[in-house]
C-alpha positions in Angstrom: 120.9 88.3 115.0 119.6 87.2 118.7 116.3 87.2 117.6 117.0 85.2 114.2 118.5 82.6 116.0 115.9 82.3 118.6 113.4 81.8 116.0 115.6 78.9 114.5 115.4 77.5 117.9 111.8 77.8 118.1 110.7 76.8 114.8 113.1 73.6 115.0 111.5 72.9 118.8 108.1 73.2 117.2 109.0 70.5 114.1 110.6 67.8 116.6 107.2 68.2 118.9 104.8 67.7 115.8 107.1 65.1 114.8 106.6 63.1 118.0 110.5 62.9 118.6 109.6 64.9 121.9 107.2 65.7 123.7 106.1 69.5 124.5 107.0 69.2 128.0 109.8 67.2 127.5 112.5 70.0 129.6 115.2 68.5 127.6 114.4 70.4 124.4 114.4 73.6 125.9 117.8 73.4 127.3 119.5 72.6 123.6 121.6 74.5 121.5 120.7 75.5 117.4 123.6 73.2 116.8 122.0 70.6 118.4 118.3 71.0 117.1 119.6 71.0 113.6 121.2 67.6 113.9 118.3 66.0 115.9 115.8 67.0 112.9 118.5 66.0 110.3 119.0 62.8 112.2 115.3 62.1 112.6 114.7 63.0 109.1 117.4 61.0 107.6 116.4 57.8 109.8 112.7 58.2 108.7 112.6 59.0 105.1 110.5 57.0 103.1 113.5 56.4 100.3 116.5 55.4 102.5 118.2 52.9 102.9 115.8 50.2 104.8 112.4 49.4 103.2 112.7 51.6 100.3 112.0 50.4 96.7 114.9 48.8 95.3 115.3 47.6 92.2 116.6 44.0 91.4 
């Protein structure tokens, strides 16, 4: 289950560094918890996609 979650980690560390929200030697990212990763990448995802709420196709 270690393991699992470890990968989580990794594969959530890996998104947020391709993503430009950190950078790969940001020390930062290393030091959070799952919990944490998840809500940065829901929170960056939520504040970036391309139908929310500001300067997304609305209709009149």
């Amino acid at each position: 289950m270690r393991n699992s979650i470890e990968n989580r980690r990794q594969k959530l560390i890996n998104k947020l560094i391709l993503l430009n929200v950190y950078s790969k030697e940001d020390k930062q990212l290393s030091d959070m918890t799952l919990s944490r990763l998840e809500y940065e990448y829901k929170r960056y995802k939520l504040l970036n996609h391309p139908h929310g709420e500001f300067g997304s196709i609305q209709w009149v």
